[in-house]
C-alpha positions as CSV (number, residue, x, y, z in Angstrom):
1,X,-16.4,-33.0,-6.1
2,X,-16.8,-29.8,-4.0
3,X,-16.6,-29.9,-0.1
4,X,-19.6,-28.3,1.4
5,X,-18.6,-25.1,3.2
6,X,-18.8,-25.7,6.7
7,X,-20.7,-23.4,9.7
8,X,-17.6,-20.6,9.8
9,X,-17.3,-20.9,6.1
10,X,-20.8,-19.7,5.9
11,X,-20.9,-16.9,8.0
12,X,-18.5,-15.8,6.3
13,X,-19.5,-15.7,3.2
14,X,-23.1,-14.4,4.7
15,X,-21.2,-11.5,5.8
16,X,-19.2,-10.7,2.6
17,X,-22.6,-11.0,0.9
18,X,-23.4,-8.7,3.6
19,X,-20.7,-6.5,2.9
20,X,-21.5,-6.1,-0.7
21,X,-24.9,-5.3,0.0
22,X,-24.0,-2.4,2.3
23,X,-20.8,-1.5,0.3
24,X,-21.9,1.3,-2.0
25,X,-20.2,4.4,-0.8
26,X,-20.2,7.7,-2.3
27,X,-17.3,9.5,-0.7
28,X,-16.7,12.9,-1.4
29,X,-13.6,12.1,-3.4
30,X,-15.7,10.4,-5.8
31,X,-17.9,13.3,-6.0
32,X,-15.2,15.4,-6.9
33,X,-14.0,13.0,-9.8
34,X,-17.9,12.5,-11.0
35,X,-17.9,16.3,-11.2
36,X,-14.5,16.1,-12.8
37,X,-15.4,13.6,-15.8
38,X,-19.1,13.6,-15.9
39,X,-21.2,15.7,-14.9
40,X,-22.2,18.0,-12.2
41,X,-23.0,15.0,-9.3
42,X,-26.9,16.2,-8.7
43,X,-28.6,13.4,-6.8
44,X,-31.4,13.0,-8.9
45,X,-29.0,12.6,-12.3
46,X,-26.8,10.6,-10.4
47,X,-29.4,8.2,-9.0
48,X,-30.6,7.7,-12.9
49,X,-27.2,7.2,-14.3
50,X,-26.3,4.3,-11.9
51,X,-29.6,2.6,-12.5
52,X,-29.0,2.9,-16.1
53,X,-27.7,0.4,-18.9
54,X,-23.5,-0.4,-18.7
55,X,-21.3,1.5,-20.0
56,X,-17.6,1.8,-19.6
57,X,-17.8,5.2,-17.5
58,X,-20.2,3.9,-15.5
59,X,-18.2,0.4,-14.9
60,X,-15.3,2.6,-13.9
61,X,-17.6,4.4,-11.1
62,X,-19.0,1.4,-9.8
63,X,-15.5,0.1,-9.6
64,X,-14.6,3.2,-7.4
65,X,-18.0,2.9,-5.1
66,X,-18.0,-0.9,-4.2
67,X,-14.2,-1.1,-3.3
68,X,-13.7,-2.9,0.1
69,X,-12.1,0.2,2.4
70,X,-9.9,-0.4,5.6
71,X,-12.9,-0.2,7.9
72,X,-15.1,-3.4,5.8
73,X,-11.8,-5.3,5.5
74,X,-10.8,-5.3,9.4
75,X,-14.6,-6.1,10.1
76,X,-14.3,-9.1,7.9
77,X,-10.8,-10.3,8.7
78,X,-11.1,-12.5,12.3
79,X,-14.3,-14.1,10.3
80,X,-11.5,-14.6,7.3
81,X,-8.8,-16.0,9.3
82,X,-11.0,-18.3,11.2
83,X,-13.0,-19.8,7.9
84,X,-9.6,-21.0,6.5
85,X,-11.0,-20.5,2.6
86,X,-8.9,-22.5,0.0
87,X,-8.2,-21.4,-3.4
88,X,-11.2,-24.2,-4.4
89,X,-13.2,-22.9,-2.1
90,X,-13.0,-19.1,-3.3
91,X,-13.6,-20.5,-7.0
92,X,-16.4,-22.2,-5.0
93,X,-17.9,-18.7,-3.7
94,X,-17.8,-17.0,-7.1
95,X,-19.6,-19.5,-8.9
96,X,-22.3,-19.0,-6.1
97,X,-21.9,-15.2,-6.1
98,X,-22.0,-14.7,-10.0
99,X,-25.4,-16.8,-10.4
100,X,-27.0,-15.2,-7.0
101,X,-28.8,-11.9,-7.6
102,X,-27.6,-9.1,-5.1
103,X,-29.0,-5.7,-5.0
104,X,-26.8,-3.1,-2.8
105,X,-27.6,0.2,-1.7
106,X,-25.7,3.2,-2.5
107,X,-25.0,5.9,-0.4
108,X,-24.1,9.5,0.1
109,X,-21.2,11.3,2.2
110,X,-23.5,11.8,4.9
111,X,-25.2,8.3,5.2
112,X,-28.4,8.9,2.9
113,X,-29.2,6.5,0.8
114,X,-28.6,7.6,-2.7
115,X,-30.2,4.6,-5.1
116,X,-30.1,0.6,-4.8
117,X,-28.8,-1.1,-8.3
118,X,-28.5,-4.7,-9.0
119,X,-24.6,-5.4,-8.8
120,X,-22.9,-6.6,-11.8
121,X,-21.4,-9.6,-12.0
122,X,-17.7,-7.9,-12.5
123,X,-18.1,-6.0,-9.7
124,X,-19.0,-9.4,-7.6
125,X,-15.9,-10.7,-8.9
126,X,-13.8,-8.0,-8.4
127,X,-14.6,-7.0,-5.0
128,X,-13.9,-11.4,-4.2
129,X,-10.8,-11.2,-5.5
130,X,-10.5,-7.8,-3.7
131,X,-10.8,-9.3,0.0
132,X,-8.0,-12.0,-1.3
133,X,-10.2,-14.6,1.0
134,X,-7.9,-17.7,0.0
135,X,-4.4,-16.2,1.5
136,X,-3.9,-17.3,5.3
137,X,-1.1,-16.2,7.5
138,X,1.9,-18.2,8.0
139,X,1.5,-19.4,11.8
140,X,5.1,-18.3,13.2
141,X,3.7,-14.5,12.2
142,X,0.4,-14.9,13.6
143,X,2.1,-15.9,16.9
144,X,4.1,-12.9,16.8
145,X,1.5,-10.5,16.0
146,X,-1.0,-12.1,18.9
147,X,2.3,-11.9,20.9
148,X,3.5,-8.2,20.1
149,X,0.5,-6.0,19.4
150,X,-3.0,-5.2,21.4
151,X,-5.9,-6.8,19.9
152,X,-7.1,-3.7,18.8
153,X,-4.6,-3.7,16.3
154,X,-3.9,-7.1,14.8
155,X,-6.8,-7.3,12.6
156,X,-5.2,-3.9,10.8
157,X,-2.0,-5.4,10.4
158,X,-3.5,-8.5,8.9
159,X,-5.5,-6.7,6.3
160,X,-1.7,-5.2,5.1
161,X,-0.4,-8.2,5.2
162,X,-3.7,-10.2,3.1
163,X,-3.7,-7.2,0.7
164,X,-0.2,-7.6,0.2
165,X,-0.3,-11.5,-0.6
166,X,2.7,-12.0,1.1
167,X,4.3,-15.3,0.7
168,X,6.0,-16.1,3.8
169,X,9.3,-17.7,2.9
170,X,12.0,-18.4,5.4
171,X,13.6,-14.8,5.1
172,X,10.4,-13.0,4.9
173,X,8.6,-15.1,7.7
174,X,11.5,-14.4,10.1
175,X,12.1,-10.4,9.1
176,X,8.2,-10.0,9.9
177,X,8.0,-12.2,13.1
178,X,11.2,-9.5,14.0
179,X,9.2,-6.8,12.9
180,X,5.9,-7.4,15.1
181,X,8.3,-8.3,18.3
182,X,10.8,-5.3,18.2
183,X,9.1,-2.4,16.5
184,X,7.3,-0.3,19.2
185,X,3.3,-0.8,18.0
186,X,2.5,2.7,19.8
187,X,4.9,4.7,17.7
188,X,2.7,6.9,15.0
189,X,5.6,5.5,12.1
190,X,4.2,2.0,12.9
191,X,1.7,1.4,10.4
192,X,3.9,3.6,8.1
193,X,7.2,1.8,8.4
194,X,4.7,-1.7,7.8
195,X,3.5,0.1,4.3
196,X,7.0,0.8,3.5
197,X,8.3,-2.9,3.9
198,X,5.8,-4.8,2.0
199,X,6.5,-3.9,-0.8
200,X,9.6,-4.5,-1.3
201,X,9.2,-8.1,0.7
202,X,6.7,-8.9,-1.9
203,X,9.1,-7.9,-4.9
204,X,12.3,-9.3,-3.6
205,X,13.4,-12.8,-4.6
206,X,14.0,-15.2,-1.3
207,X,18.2,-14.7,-1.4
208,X,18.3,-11.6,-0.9
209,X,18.8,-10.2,2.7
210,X,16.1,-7.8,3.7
211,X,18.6,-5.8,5.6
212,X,20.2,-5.4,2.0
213,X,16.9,-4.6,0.7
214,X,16.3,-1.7,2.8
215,X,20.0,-0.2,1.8
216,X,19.3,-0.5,-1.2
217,X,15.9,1.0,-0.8
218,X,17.8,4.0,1.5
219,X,20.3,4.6,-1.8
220,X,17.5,4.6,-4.3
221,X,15.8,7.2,-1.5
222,X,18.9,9.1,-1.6
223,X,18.9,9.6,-5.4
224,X,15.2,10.6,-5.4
225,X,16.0,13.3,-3.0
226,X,19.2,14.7,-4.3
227,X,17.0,15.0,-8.0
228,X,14.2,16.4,-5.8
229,X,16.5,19.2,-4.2
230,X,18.0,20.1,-8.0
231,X,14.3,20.1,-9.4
232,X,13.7,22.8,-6.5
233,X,16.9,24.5,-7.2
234,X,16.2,24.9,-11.0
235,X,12.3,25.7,-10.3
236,X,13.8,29.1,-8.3
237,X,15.7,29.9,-11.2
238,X,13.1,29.3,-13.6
239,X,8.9,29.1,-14.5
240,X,7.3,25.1,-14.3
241,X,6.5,25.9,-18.1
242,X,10.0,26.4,-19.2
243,X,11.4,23.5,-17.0
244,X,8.4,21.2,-18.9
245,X,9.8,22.3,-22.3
246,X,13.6,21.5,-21.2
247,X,12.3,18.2,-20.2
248,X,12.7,18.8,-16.8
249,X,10.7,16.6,-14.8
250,X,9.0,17.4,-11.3
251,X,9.9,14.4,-8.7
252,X,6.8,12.3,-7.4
253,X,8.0,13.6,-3.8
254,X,9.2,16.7,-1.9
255,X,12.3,16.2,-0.2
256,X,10.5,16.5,3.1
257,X,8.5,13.2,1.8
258,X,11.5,11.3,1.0
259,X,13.6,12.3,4.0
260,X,10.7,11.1,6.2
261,X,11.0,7.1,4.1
262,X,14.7,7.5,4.8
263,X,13.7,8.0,8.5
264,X,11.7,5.2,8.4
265,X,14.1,3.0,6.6
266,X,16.5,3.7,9.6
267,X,14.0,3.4,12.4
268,X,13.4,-0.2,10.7
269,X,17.0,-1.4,10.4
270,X,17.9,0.0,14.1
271,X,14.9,-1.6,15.9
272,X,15.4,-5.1,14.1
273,X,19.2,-5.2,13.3
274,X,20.9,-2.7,15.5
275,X,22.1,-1.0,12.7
276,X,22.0,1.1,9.2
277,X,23.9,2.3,6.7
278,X,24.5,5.8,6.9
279,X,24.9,8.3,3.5
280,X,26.3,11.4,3.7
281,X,25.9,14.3,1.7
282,X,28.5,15.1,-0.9
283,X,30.9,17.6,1.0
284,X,32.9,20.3,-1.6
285,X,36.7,20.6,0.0
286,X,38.6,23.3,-1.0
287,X,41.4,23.0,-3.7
288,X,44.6,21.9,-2.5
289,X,47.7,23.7,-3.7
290,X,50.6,21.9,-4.3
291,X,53.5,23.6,-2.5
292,X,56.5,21.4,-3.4
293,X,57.2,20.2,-7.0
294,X,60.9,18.9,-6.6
295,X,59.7,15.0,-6.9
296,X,56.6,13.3,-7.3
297,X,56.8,12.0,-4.1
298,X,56.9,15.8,-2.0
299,X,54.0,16.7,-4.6
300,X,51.9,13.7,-3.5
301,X,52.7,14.2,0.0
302,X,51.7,17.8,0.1
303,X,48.6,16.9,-1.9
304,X,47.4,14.5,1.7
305,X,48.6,17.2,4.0
């Protein structure tokens, strides 16, 4: 038997209905990729072709337009924490989602409204799963949050941390109660360094040590740049074309980018453990001659000198 949602429940559900009404936004990156794989993004077309029958193109758009941004996901979030969902209670809100008929309003760049379409039931379901409304914060981190950041930032951090999913073990509940107590909430790496450790908190099994973790993560950092820095020395020696029939890969990153997540892998361990692990480049030493040959033992000798 279901529970009745109670009086917080509902507003929040009245406001992710809300939400979803208000949520279609045509940003002018999705211009750019409509013009890209479609067709030139006149209004008048582009009104037609969004009111029109589905098709797997146009499922792909809508997917793009009526994805829950930063800014709709901190709105939502204090609502969120306080209604306390359950996973039977999301399973609840879907079933009452997918049989109620919502028509949303699209938008342009500039705030005009574009067209209103009825929403499809997979993009109901989608944007749901989306805002993740089920997951709740492990107390011990909400405490530390209230405790080490300004209000105008703790819904933010929450959103990272619902998107995320993170389940907060021992090891991970304590690193992140750490993390919102020690690391400075005013430095611009803040949100950044966050981005960075989520990740791999979410991919690491509970033995391992998240100080090891973020070694590790430095090494694996290390490797990307030294390949980035031999894909730039080969690129000055030769054309992108050439490289690409060689087999010659170009790096994800610059070395800039990945000696700014190094950066940030140290600022982490230093504010939280008071230490990191330092690499150093490989050094070339000259050749040593050896000088005396009459036993092994001068030869070695001169070899350490």
């Amino acid at each position: 038997m279901t529970q009745p949602f109670n009086r917080t429940q509902q507003d929040g559900i009245a406001r992710i209905i809300q939400a979803l009404e208000n949520g279609g936004c045509l940003t002018r990156d999705i211009l750019d990729y409509i013009e890209a794989t479609l067709f030139s993004p006149e209004p008048d077309r582009l009104a037609a072709y969004l009111s029109g029958d589905a098709d797997s193109q146009r499922d792909s758009l809508l997917d793009l337009i009526f994805y829950p941004d930063q800014a709709v996901q901190t709105d939502l979030e204090p609502l969120l924490e306080a209604a306390r969902f359950s996973a039977q209670d999301e399973k609840q809100l879907h079933d009452r989602l997918m049989t109620r008929t919502i028509h949303a309003r699209v938008g342009m760049p500039d705030g005009t409204q574009l067209v209103r379409i009825r929403v499809p039931g997979f993009i109901k379901s989608q944007y749901l799963a989306r805002l993740n409304i089920s997951w709740q914060v492990d107390p011990r981190v909400a405490a530390a949050i209230e405790q080490g950041l300004p209000a105008s930032k703790r819904s933010i951090v929450k959103v990272r941390l619902r998107n995320a999913g993170i389940c907060t073990a021992t090891t991970r509940r304590d690193f992140l109660c750490r993390f919102f107590q020690r690391m400075t909430h005013s430095d611009p790496d803040y949100l950044a360094c966050l981005d960075l450790v989520l990740p791999l908190l979410q991919g690491a099994g509970e033995a391992v040590a998240v100080y090891d973790l973020l070694v590790e993560h430095k090494r694996s950092l290390f490797r990307s740049l030294q390949q980035a820095r031999r894909f730039e020395t080969l690129l000055g020696r030769s054309n992108m074309e050439t490289l690409m029939l060689q087999g010659v890969r170009a790096p994800h990153d610059s070395p800039d980018v990945v000696m700014d997540h190094m950066r940030r892998v140290d600022l982490i361990c230093l504010r939280i453990f008071g230490t990191t692990e330092p690499i150093e480049l490989p050094v070339e030493a000259p050749v040593r001659r050896v000088s005396d040959w009459n036993t092994a033992e001068a030869a070695m000798q001169s070899l350490l000198e």
